[in-house]
RODO-2510 file (C-alpha; in nm, 4 decimals, decimal comma):
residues 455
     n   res          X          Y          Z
     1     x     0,0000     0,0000     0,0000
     2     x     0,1774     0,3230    -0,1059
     3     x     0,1829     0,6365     0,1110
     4     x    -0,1313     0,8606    -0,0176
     5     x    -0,3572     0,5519    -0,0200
     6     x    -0,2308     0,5256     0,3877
     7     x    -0,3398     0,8871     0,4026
     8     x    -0,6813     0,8586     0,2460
     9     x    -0,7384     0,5466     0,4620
    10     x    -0,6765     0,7715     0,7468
    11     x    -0,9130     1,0378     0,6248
    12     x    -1,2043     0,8403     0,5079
    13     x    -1,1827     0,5962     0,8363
    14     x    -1,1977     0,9487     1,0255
    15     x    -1,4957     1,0904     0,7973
    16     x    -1,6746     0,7403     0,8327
    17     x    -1,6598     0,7708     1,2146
    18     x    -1,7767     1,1272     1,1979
    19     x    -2,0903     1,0508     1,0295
    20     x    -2,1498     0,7847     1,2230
    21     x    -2,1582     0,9901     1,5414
    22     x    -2,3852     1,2692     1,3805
    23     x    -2,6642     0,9904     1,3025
    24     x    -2,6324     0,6673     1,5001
    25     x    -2,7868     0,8784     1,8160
    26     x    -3,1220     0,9352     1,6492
    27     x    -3,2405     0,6116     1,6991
    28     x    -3,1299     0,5835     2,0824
    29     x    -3,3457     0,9039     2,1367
    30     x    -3,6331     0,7138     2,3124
    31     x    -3,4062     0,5376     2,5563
    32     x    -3,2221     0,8675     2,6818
    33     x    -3,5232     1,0152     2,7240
    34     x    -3,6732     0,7717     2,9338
    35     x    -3,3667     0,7756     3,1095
    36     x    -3,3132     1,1976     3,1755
    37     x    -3,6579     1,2561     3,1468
    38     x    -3,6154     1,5330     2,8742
    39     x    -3,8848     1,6544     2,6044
    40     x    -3,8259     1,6434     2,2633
    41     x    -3,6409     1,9948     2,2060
    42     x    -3,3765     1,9544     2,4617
    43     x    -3,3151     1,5676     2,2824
    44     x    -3,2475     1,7483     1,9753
    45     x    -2,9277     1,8648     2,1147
    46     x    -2,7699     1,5732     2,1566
    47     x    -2,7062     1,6525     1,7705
    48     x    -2,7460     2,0005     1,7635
    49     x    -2,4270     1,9615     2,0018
    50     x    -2,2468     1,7751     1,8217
    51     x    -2,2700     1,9828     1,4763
    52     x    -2,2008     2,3188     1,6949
    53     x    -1,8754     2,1715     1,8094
    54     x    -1,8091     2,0283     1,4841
    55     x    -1,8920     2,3622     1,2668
    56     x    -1,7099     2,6161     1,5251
    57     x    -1,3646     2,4329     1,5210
    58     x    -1,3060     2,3891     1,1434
    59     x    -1,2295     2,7517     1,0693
    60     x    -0,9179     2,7619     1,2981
    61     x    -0,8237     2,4073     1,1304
    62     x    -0,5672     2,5635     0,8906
    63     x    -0,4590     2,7743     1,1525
    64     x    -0,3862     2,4808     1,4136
    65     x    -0,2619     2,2962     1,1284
    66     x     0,0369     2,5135     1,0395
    67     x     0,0829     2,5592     1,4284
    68     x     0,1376     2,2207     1,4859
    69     x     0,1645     1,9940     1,1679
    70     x    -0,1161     1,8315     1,0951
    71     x    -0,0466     1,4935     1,1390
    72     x     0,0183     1,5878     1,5148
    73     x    -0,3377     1,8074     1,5147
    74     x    -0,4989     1,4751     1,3417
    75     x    -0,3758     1,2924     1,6425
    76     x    -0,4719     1,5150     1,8744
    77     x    -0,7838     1,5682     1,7497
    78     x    -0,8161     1,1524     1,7595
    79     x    -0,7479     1,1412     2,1096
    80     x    -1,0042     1,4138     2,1741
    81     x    -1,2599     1,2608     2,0268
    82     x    -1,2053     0,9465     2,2085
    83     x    -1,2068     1,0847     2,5312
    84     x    -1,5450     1,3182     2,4489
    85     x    -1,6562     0,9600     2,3420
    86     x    -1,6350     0,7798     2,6621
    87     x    -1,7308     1,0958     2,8587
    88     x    -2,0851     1,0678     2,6443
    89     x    -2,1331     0,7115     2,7156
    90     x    -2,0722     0,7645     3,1212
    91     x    -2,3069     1,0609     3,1437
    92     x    -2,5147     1,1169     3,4448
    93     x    -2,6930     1,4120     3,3209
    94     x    -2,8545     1,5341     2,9885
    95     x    -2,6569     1,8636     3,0012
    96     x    -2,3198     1,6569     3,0703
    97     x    -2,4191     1,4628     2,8046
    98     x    -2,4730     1,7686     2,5794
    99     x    -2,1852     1,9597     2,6843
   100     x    -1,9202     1,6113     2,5809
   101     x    -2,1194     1,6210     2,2291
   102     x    -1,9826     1,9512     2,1712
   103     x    -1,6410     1,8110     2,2794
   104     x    -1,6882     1,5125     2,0660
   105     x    -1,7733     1,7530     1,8126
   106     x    -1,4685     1,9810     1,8390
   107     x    -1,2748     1,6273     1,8084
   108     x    -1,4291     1,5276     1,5219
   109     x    -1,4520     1,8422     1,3041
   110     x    -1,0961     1,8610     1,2781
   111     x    -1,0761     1,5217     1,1333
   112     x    -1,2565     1,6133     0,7935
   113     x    -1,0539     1,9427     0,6782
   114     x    -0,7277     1,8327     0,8127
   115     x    -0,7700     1,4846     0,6646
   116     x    -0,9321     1,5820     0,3236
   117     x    -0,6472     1,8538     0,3138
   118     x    -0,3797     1,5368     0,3378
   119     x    -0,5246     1,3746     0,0649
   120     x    -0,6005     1,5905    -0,1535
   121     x    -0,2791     1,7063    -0,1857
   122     x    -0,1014     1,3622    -0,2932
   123     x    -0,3940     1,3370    -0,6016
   124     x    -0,3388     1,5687    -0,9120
   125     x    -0,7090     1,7137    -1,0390
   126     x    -0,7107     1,4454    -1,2893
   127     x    -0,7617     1,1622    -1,0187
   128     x    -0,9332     1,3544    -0,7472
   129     x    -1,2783     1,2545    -0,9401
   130     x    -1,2561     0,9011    -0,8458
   131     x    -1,1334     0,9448    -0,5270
   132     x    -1,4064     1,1927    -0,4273
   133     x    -1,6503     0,9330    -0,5347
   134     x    -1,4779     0,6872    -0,3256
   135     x    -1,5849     0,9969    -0,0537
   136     x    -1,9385     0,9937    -0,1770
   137     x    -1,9612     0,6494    -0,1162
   138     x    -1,8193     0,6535     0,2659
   139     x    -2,0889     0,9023     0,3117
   140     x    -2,3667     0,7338     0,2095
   141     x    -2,2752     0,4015     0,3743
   142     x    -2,2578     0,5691     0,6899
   143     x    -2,5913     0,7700     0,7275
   144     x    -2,7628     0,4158     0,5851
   145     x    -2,6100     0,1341     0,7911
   146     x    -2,6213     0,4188     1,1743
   147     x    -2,9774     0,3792     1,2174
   148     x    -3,0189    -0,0031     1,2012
   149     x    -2,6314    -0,0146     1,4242
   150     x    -2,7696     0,2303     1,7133
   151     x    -3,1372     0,0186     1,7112
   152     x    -2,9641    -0,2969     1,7326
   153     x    -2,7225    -0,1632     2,0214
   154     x    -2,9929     0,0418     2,1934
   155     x    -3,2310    -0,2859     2,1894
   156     x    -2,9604    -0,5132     2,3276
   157     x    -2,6850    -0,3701     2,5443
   158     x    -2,8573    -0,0175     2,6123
   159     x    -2,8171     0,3401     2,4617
   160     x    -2,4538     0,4172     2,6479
   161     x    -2,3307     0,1841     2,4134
   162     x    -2,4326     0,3608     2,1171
   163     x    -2,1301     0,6200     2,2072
   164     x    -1,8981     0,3321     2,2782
   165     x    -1,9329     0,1675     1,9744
   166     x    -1,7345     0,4625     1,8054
   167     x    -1,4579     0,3686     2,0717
   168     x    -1,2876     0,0773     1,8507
   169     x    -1,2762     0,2556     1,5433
   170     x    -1,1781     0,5929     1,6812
   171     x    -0,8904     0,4137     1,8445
   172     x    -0,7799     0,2017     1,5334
   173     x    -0,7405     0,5197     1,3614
   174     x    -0,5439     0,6753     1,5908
   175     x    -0,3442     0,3812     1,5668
   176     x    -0,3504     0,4136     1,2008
   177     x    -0,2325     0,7684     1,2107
   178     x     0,0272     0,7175     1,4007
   179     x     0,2228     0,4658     1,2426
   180     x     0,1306     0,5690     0,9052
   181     x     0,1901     0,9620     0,8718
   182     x     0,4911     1,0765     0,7979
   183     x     0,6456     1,3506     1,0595
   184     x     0,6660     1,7221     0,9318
   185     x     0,9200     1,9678     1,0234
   186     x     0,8392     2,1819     1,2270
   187     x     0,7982     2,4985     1,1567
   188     x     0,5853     2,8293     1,3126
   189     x     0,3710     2,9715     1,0459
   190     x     0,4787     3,3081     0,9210
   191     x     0,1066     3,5348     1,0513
   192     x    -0,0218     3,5603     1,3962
   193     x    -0,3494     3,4089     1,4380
   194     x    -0,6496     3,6184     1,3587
   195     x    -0,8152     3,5904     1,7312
   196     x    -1,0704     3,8640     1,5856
   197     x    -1,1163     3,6670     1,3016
   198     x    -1,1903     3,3640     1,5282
   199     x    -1,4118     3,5046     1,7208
   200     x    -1,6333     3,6717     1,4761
   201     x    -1,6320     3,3635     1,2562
   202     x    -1,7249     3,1417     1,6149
   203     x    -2,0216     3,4161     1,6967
   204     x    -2,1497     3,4030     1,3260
   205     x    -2,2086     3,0549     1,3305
   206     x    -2,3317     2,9665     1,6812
   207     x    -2,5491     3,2376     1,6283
   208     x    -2,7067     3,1163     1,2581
   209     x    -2,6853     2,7454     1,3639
   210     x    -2,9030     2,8734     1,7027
   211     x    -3,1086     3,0265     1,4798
   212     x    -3,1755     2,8010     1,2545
   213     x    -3,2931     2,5544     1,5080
   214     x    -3,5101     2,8218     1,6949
   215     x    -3,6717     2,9033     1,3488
   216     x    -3,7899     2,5308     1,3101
   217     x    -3,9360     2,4371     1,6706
   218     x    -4,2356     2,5326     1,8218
   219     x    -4,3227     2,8689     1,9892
   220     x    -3,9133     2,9867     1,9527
   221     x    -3,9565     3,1301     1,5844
   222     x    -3,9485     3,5073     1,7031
   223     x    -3,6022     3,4495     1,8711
   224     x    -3,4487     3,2453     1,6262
   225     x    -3,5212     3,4727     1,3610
   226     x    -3,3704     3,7273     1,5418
   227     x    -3,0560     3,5450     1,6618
   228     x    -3,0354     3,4208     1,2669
   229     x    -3,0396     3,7806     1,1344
   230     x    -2,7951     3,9076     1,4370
   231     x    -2,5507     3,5790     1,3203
   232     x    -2,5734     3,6756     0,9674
   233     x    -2,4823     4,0435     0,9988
   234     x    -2,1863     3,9108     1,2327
   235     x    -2,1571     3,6979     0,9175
   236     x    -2,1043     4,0046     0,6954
   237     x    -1,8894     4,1898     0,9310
   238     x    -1,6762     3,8790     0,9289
   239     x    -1,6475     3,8561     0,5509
   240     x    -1,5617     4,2045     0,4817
   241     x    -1,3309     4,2608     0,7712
   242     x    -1,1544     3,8875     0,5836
   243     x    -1,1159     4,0822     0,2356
   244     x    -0,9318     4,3494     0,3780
   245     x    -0,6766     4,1700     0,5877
   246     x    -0,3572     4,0375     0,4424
   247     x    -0,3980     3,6849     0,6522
   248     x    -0,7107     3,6232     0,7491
   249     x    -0,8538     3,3223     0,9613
   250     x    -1,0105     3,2058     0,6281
   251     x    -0,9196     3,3380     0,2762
   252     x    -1,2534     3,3927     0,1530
   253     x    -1,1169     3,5027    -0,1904
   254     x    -1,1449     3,1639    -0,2427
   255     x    -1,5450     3,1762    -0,2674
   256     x    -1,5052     3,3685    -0,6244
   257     x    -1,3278     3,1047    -0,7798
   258     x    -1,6308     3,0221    -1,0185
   259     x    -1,6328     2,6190    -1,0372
   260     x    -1,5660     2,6750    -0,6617
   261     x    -1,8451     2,9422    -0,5560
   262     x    -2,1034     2,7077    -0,7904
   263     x    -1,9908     2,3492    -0,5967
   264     x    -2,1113     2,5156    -0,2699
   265     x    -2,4104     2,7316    -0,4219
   266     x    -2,5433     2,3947    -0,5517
   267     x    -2,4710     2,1638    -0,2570
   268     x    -2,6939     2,4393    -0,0642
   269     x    -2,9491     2,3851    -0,3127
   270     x    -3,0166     2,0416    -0,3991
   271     x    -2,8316     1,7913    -0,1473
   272     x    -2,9708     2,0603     0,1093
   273     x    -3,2740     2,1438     0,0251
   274     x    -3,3315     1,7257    -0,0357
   275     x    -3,2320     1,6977     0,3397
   276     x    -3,5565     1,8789     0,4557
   277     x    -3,8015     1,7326     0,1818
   278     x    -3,6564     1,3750     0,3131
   279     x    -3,7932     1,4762     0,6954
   280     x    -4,1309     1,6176     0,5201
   281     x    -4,1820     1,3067     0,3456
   282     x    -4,1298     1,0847     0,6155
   283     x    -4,3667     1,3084     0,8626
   284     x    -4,6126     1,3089     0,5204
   285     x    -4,6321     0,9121     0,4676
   286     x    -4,6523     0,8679     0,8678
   287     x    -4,9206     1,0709     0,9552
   288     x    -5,1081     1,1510     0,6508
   289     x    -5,1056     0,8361     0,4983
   290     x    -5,0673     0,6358     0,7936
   291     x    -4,7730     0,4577     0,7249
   292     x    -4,5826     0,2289     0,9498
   293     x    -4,2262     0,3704     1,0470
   294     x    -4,0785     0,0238     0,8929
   295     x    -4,2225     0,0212     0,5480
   296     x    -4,1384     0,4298     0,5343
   297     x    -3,7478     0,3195     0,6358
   298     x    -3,7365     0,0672     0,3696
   299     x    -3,7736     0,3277     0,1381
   300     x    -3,4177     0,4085     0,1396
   301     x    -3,3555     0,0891     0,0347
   302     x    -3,3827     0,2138    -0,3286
   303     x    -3,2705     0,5614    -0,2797
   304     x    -2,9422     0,4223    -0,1364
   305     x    -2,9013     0,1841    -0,4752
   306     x    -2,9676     0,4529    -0,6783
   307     x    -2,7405     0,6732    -0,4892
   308     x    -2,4799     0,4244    -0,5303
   309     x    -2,5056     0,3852    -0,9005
   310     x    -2,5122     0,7789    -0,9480
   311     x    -2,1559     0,7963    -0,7195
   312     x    -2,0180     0,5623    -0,9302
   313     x    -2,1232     0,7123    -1,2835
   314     x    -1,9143     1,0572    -1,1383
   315     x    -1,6213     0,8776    -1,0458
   316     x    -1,5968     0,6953    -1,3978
   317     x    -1,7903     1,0040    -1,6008
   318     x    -1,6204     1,2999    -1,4266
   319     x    -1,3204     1,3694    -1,6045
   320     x    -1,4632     1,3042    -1,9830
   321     x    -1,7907     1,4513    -1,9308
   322     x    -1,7063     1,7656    -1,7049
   323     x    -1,9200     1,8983    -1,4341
   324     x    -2,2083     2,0850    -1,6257
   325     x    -2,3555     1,7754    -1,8228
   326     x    -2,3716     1,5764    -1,4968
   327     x    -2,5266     1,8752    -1,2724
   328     x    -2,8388     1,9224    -1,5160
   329     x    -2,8706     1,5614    -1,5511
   330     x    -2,8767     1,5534    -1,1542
   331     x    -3,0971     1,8076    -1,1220
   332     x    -3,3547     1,7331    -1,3873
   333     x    -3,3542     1,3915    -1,2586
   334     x    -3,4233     1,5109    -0,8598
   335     x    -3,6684     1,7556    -0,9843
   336     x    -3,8862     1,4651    -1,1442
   337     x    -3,8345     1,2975    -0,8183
   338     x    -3,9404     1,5515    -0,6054
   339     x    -4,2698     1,6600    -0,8761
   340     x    -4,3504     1,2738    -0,7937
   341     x    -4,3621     1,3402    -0,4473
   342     x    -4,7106     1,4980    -0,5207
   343     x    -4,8524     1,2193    -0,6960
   344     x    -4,8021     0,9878    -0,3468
   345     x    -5,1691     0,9409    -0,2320
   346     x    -5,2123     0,6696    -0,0757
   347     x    -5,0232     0,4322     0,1493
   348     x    -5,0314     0,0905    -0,1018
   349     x    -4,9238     0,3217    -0,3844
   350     x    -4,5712     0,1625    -0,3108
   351     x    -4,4480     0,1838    -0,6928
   352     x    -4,4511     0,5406    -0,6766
   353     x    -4,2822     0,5751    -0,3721
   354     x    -3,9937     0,3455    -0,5038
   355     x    -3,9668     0,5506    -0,7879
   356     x    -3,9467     0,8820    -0,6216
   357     x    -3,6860     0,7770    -0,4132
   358     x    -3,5037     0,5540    -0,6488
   359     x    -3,5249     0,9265    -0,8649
   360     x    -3,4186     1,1812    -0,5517
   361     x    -3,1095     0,9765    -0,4366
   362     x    -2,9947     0,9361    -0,7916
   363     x    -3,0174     1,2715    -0,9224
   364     x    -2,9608     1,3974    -0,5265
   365     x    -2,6114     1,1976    -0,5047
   366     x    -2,5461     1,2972    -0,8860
   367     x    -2,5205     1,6300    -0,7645
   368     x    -2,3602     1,6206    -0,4689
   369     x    -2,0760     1,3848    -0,5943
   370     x    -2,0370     1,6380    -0,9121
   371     x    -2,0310     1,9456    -0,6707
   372     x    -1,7560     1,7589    -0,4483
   373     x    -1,5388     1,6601    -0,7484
   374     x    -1,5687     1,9797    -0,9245
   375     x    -1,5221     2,1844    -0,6259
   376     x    -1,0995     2,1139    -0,5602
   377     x    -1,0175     2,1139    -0,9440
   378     x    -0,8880     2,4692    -0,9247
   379     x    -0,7461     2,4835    -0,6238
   380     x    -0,3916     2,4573    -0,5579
   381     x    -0,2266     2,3157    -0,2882
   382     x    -0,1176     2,5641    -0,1121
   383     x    -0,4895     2,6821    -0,1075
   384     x    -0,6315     2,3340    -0,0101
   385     x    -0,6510     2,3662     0,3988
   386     x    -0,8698     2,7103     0,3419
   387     x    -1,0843     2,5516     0,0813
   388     x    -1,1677     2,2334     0,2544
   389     x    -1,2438     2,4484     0,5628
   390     x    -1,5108     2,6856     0,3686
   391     x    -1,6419     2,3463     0,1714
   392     x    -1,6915     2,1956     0,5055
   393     x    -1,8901     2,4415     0,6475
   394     x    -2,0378     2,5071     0,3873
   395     x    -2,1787     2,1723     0,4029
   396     x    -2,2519     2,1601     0,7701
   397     x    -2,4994     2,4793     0,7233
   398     x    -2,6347     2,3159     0,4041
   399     x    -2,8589     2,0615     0,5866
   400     x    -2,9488     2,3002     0,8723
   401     x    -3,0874     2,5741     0,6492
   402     x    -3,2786     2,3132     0,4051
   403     x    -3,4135     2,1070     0,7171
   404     x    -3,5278     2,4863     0,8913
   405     x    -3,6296     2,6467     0,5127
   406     x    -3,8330     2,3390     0,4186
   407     x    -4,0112     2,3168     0,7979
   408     x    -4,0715     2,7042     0,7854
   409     x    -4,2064     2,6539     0,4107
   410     x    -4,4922     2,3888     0,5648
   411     x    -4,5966     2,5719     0,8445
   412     x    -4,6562     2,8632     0,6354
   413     x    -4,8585     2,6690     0,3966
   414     x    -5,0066     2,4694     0,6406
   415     x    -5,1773     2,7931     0,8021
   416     x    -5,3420     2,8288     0,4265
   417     x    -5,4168     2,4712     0,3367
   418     x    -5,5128     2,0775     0,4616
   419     x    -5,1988     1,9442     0,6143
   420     x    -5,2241     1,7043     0,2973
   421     x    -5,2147     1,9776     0,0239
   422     x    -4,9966     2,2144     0,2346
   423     x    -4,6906     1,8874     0,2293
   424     x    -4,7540     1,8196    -0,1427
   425     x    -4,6937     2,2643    -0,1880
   426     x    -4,4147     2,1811    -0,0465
   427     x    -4,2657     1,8911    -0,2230
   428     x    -4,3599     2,1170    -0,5813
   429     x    -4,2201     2,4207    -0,4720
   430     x    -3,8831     2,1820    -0,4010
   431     x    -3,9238     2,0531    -0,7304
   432     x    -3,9242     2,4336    -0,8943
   433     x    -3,6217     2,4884    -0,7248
   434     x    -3,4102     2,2838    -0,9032
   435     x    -3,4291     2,5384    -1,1966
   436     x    -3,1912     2,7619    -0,9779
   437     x    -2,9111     2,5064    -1,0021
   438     x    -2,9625     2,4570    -1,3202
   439     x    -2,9187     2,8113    -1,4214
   440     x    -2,5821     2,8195    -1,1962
   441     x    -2,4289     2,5245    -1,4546
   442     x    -2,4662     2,7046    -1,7409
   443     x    -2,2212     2,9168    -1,6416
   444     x    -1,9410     2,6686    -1,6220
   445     x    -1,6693     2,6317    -1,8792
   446     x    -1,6902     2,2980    -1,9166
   447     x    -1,4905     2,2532    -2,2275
   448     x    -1,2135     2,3916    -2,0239
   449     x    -1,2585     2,1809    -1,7302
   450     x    -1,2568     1,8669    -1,9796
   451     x    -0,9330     2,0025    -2,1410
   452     x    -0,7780     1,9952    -1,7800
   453     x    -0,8569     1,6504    -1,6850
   454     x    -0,7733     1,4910    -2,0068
   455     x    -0,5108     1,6499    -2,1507
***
C-alpha cells in the first residue's frame, strides 16, 4: 500500500466515524429520554451539540494545522474525540451529556478538513474525481447502515453503548495515524493568528446554527429569527473585515473562484434542500397516509441503490464529461423525483414511492458527488486547507438551512391549506427549485474543465 492511499485510509476511516456519530444517536433518542426525562427539544441537542462543536472548530483548522503539523493536530484531534466519546457514554446528566457532544464535536470536526487537506494534496485534479466518489460512497454508507447499528445496540446492550461503539474505530485510527503519517518539520507559520477573526467567525455561526434551530421548533420562531439575522450580519462583518486583511482566519477570496463558488451554491441547493423534503416526506407518509415507520425506512432501500449507481457514474464520467452535463442531468432527474412526491396518495401506492426515491437519491447523489469533485479542481495546494475548511462548512450549514427552510415553508402553507395539500406545496415548490441550479451550470466552462482533466 503506497503512502497517499495510507493517508486517504486515514481520512475516510476518520470521515466514516464522523458521520457515524452525527446519526447513530437518532435512533437511541427514546431510551435517553426515558432515562433523563427530557422533552423532545432539549433531545435534539444531543445533535445540535455535536454539529455546533463540529462547525465552530473547522475555521481555525488551517490555523492549528500550520501551528502544529497536521499529522500531530490529526492525532490530537483523535485522542479528543475518544475521550469526548467515553465521557458521552458515562453521562449522568442530559446537560453533561450535551456539553461532551460539543467536545466530541470539536474532536471530530478537525478530522474532515485536516484529513481531506492530506489527501487531496497527494492526487493531481485528474484523479481527485474518483477518489471523491470513493468519498461519496463513505458518506452514504454511513448515514444508511447508523440507524439499524444504534437500534440494534440500543435494543440489546442499552443506549450508552451507542457512544462506545465509536470507541474501537476511533482508536484504530489513531493507531492508524500514528504509524502511518509521515512527521513534518516543524515549523511556526509566518502570521499571527487572527483571534478577531476567530471570534467573529465562532459568533457568526453559533449564532445562525441557534437560529436556525429556533426558526424550526415550536413557539421559539421570534427568537431564532432574530438570533439568525444578528448571526448573519456578524456573518457580513466577518467577511468584509476577511477581504481586507492580508492573513485572514479564512481566505474567503477563495469563494469567487467560479467552479468553486457554484460546488457550494449547488450543494446548498439540492443535497440541502433534499435533506428537509426527506424529513417532510417521512412526517407526510406517517401521519397523513398512515404509514408504518418500517415500510417508510425501507424506502431508502432504493434511494441508497440509486445513490450508489449515481456515485459511481461521477467517479468513472467525471473527467470526460465535465461537471455541467452531470449537474443538469442531476438536477432534472431530482426535480422529477421531487414533482412525484405529489402524486403519493395513498399508502399501497408503493411503486410510486420506489420511484421517487429511487429518482431523488440518484439525481440527489449525482449532484452532490459532481459538486464535491468539481469543487478542488482549481485549487492549488497551497490553497487546499482554506478551501476544505469553507467546503466543510459550507456543508454543515447546508442541511441546517434546508431542514429549517423546508419546515418554515410547511408551516406557512399549512396555516393556508389541509396538512395534505400544504406537504404536497411543499414537495412542488422543491421541485421548482431545481431550476436555480440549473441556471448556476450554465455558467461553467466545461470545455475547459474537460481540457484539464484529459489532456
Amino acid at each position: 500500500m503506497n503512502y497517499r492511499t495510507r493517508v486517504a485510509v486515514v481520512y475516510l476511516l476518520g470521515f466514516f466515524i464522523d458521520l457515524i456519530n452525527m446519526f447513530i444517536s437518532n435512533v437511541a433518542y427514546p431510551a435517553i429520554s426515558h432515562h433523563f426525562q427530557a422533552n423532545v427539544e432539549q433531545l435534539a441537542w444531543i445533535s445540535n451539540g455535536y454539529i455546533v462543536g463540529l462547525t465552530l472548530v473547522i475555521p481555525a483548522s488551517r490555523w492549528l494545522a500550520s501551528r502544529l503539523g497536521a499529522r500531530r493536530l490529526l492525532l490530537l484531534s483523535l485522542m479528543i474525540f475518544l475521550a469526548a466519546t467515553m465521557g458521552a457514554g458515562t453521562a449522568h446528566s442530559l446537560a453533561a451529556l450535551i456539553g461532551w457532544r460539543v467536545v466530541q464535536g470539536l474532536g471530530g470536526g478537525l478530522l474532515i478538513p485536516i484529513g481531506q487537506t492530506l489527501t487531496y494534496a497527494l492526487y493531481p485534479p485528474s484523479q481527485r474525481a474518483r477518489l471523491s466518489a470513493i468519498i461519496m460512497l463513505v458518506g452514504l454508507l454511513a448515514p444508511a447502515l447508523s440507524p439499524a447499528l444504534g437500534g440494534v445496540i440500543a435494543d440489546n446492550v442499552g443506549w450508552r453503548w451507542v457512544f462506545f461503539a465509536s470507541v474501537p474505530l476511533a482508536a484504530l485510527n489513531l493507531l492508524l495515524a500514528a504509524l502511518w503519517l509521515r512527521r513534518e518539520k516543524s515549523a511556526l507559520p509566518a502570521e499571527k493568528l487572527d483571534v478577531g477573526g476567530l471570534l467573529t467567525s465562532c459568533a457568526a455561526l453559533l449564532l445562525i446554527l441557534l437560529g436556525l434551530t429556533l426558526l424550526g421548533g415550536n413557539g421559539t420562531q421570534l427568537i431564532g429569527a432574530l438570533l439568525l439575522l444578528a448571526g448573519i450580519a456578524t456573518l457580513l462583518f466577518f467577511i468584509r473585515r476577511s477581504l481586507h486583511k492580508p492573513h485572514p482566519l479564512l481566505n474567503l477570496r477563495l469563494a469567487r473562484l467560479p467552479l468553486f463558488k457554484i460546488s457550494m451554491l449547488i450543494y446548498q441547493l439540492v443535497p440541502g434542500v433534499f435533506t428537509g423534503v426527506s424529513l417532510l416526506t417521512m412526517l407526510y407518509l406517517q401521519n397523513q397516509l398512515g404509514m408504518p415507520a418500517t415500510q417508510v425506512g425501507e424506502l431508502m432501500l432504493p434511494w441508497a441503490l440509486a445513490a450508489f449507481l449515481a456515485i459511481s457514474l461521477t467517479g468513472k464520467k467525471f473527467n470526460h464529461l465535465g461537471p455541467r452535463p452531470l449537474f443538469i442531468a442531476g438536477c432534472i432527474i431530482n426535480g422529477c423525483g421531487l414533482a412525484g412526491l405529489t402524486l403519493i396518495g395513498a399508502a399501497d401506492d408503493r411503486i410510486t414511492q420506489i420511484v421517487c426515491f429511487a429518482l431523488m437519491g440518484f439525481g440527489s447523489s449525482l449532484c452532490s458527488s459532481t459538486a464535491q469533485s468539481a469543487a478542488f479542481i482549481d485549487i492549488d495546494n497551497a490553497q487546499l486547507s482554506d478551501a476544505s475548511a469553507l467546503w466543510n462548512i459550507n456543508r454543515q450549514l447546508s442541511f441546517c438551512l434546508g431542514v429549517t427552510l423546508m419546515g418554515l415553508l410547511y408551516n406557512l402553507l399549512s396555516t393556508l391549506q389541509p396538512a395534505s395539500a400544504a406537504y404536497r406545496s411543499c414537495f412542488a415548490l422543491a421541485a421548482l427549485s431545481t431550476l436555480l441550479p440549473i441556471a448556476l451550470c450554465l455558467r461553467i466552462d466545461n470545455r475547459r474543465i474537460v481540457a484539464r482533466l484529459t489532456p
